[in-house]
N, C-alpha and C positions, 0 to 999 in steps of 0.2 A: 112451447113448440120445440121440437127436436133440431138441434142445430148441427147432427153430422150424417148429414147423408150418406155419408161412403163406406155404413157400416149398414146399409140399408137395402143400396142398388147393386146390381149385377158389378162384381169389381173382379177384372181378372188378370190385373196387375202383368202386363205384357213385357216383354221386353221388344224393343222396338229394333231388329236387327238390317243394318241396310245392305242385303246381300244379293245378287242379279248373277244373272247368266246371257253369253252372248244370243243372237234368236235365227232363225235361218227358215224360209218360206220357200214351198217348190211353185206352189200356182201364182200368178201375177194378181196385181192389188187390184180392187172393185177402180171405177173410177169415183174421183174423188166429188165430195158431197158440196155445192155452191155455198163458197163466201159468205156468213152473212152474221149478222150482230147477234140474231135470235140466237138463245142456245136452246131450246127447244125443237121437239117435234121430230119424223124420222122423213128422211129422203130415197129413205130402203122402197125397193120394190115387194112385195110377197114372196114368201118361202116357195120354194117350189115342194108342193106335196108329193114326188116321187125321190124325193132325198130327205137323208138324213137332218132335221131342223140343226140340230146342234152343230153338225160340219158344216152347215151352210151359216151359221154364226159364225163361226171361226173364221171362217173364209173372208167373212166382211169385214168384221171386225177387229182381226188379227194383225192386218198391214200398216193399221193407225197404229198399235201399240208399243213404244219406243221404249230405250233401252236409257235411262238417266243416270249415269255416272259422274260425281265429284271428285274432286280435288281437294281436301280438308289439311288445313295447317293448324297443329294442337301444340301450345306453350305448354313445356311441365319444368320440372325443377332443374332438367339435366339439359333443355334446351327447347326447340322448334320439332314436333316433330309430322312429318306428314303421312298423311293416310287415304284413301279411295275407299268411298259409298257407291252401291250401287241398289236404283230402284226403277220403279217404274213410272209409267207417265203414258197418257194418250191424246191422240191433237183432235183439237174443235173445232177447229178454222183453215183451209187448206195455203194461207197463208202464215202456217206456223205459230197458233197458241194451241198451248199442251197444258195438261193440269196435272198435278202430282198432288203428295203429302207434303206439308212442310219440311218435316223432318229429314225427307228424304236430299232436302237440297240446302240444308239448314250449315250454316258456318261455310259452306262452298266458296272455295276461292276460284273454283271453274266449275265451269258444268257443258257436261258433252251428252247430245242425246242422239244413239243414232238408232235409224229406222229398220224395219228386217227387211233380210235376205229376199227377193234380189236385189231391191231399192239400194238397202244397205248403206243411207247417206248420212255423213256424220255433221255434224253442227254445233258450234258451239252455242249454248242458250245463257239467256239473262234473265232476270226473275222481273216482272214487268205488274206484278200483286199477289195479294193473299191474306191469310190470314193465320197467325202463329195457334190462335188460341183452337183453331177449329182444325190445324194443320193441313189446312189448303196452301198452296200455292200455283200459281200461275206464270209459265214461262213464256215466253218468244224466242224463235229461233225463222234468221229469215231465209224461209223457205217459198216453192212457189209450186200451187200443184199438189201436195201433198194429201194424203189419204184422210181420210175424218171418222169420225165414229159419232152418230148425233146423239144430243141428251134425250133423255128421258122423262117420265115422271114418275119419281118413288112412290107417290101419293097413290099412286094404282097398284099399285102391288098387293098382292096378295097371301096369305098363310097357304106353305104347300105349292107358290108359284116354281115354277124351274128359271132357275138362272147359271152363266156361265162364267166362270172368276179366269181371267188374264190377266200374266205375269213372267215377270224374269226371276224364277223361283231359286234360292240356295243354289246361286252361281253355276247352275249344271249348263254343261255344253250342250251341244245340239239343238236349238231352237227354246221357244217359248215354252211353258207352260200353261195348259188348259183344265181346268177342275172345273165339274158341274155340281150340282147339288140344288135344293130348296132355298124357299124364303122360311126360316124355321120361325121368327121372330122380330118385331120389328119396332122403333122406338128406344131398344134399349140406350141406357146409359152406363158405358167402363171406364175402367179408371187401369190404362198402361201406362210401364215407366218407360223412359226414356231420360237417359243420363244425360244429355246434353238440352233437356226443356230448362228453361229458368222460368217458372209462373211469376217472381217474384223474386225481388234482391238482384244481387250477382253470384249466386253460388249453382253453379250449372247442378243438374241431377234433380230428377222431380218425377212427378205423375201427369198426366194427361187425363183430363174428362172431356169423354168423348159423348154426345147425346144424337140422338136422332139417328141410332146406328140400326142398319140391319144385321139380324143376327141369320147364318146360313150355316148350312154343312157343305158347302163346295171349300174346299182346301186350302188357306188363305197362310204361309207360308212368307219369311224373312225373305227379300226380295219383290214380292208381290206388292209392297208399299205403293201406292199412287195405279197403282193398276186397275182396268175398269169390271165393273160386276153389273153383263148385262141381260137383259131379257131376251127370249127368244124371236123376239124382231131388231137384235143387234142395236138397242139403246140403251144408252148407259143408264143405271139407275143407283148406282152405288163407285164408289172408291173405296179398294178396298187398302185396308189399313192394318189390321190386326187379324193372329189366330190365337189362340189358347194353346200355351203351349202345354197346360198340365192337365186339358181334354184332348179328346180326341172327336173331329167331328165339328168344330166349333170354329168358324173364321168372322171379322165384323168388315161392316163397308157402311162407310159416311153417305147417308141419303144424298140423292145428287138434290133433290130440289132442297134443301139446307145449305147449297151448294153454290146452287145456282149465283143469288145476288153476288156473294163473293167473287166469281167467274166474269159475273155480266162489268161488275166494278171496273175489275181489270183491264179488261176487252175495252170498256171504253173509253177508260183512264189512266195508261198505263204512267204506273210510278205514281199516281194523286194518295197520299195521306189518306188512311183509313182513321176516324175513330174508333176512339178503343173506351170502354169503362170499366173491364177487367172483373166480369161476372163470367161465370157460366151456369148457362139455368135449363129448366126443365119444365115443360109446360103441365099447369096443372090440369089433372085430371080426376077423376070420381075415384078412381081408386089408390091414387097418389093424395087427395083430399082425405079419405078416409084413413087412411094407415099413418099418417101426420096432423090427424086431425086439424086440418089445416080451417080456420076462421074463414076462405074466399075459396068460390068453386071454380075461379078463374084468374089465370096470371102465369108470372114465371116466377118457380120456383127456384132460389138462389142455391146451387149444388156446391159452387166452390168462388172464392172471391182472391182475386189478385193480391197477392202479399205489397201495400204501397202503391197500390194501382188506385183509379178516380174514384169506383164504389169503395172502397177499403179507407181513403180518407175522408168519404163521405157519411160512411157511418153504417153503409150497408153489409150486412154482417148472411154469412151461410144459414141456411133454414128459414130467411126473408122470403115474401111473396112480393113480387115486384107488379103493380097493379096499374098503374102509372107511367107514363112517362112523356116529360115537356105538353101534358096537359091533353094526350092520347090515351087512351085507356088501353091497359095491355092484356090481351088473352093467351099470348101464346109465345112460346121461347122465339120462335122463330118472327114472328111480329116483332118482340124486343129487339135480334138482331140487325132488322130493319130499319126499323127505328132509330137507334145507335148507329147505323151507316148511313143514312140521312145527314147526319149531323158531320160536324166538321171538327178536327181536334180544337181544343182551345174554349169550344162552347161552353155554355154553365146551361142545365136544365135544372128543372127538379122533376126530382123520381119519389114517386107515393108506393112505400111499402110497408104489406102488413107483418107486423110482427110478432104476431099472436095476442098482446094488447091496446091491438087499433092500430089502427095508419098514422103512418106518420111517413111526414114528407123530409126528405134529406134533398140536397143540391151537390149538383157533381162538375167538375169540372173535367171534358170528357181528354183524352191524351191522344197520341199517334198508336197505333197498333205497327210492332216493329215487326220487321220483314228481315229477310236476310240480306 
């Protein structure tokens, strides 16, 4: 069995830059969408058919979309030295949770997020969950009132659908940034760098696998990090996270429903210990089956394993099919990381993967998934 996937999947090696611009609104924000645990479903009324659908996205959409700026303090040889990130982020709750990328708020010794113009309120935020590997994170800032933008579900989405990317794009003045474009592709899996991920060790500097991405041609741009990618009834369906900088035409955004549990996690536990077991997979399919001639038509496919993480002292090795798990049968990546949040750091399961000569079962002892 093929054991390097990353010479195999869409890899478009990113650099993950964290660059924003201030935002400025002339029309007043929608009222805001009711309090509630669900992160699903819209509270949106219908477009009105004698306007432009996509202005009237903006319009709803546009006042959730907040401006996330850090504070970063970097040790080098000649001393401390400090530095300012700036990304995006949109709120889900009108008492102040916001979701971004990890990376965006990743080493932050502050985090300031303020709202646009006219609102225009600034806040300091705390990181309240997330998840490093999937670069989700999830903020609080206490707020009251506050504008919303509700989830979606990626699972609907369609090839050729129109969607709308918002962002604080390459630090430009003058308000927000709006890009529209397609769902060009969807599922894929890339592998961006980012110099300050550590998959593994202590030696900052690595790549990121990203799976369950949608792939679009709406303009997805340094800055745009944590920003949302939604459909034309103003639901999030994507985070957008990465562009290709050596295409043109090409931006990705993390499924929200991939999304979702991480979010819901948070929301309802803020600061509780995530399990972590330091895989990242890919759900198998007929044509991920065939082109790895893979032994099972169903499972998660092991794309990359933690350097010293719980699978990597377990024995679980990249090009594994993870079939199994604590005695669940697993069909699908996102099953697995279900699964795995179920559990609690400290557990021991066993996980049954194929390895292209038979299953075999390994036992994991699952860890904390770190946060910033």
């Amino acid at each position: 069995m093929t054991k390097n996937l990353s010479a195999k999947i869409l890899s478009s090696m990113l650099a993950l830059s964290l660059l924003g611009a201030a935002c400025t609104k002339s029309s007043p924000p929608p009222a805001s969408s009711p309090q509630a645990t669900a992160l699903s479903g819209s509270t949106l009324p219908p477009l009105d058919p004698s306007r432009d659908p996509i202005v009237q996205v903006v319009d709803r959409v546009r006042p959730a979309v907040v401006n996330v700026t850090t504070d970063t303090l970097t040790m080098t040889a000649f001393g401390s030295q400090t530095g300012q990130g700036v990304g995006t982020g949109f709120i889900i709750r009108s008492d102040g949770v916001i979701v971004t990328n990890y990376h965006v708020v990743e080493g932050a010794q502050k985090i300031t997020v303020v709202t646009p113009a006219p609102d225009s309120r600034r806040f300091e935020a705390r990181v309240i969950g997330g998840d490093s590997t999937a670069d989700l994170a999830v903020l609080k800032v206490d707020g009251k009132g506050l504008p919303t933008v509700p989830l979606g579900n990626s699972s609907q989405l369609e090839l050729g659908q129109q969607v709308v990317a918002l962002g604080y794009a390459l630090a430009l003045k003058g308000g927000p940034t709006v890009t529209t474009g397609i769902v060009s592709a969807m599922g894929r899996v890339i592998q961006a760098q980012d110099p300050n991920y550590q998959p593994g060790g202590s030696t900052p500097g690595g790549t990121r696998t990203y799976r369950d991405v949608i792939q679009t041609d709406a303009a997805i741009n340094p800055g745009n990090s944590g920003g949302p990618l939604v459909n034309l009834a103003g639901e999030v369906v994507g985070i957008n996270t990465a562009g290709a900088g050596q295409a043109e035409n090409i931006g990705f955004s993390i499924a929200i429903d991939a999304a979702k549990p991480t979010i819901q996690r948070a929301v309802e536990n803020p600061n509780a210990p995530v399990a972590f077991m330091g895989v990242v997979s890919q759900t198998v399919s007929a044509s991920l089956a065939y082109q790895f001639d893979l032994p099972v038509k169903e499972g998660a496919y092991v794309v990359e394993v933690t350097s010293g993480g719980p699978a990597d002292e377990a024995g679980i090795n990249t090009g594994d099919v993870i079939t199994e798990f604590d005695g669940t049968k697993v069909t699908s990546a996102d099953q697995l990381g279900n699964l795995i949040h179920e559990h609690q750091p400290g557990d021991q399961v066993d996980v049954v993967v194929e390895t292209g000569s038979g299953p075999e079962t390994k036992t994991a002892t699952l860890g904390t998934n770190p946060l910033p």
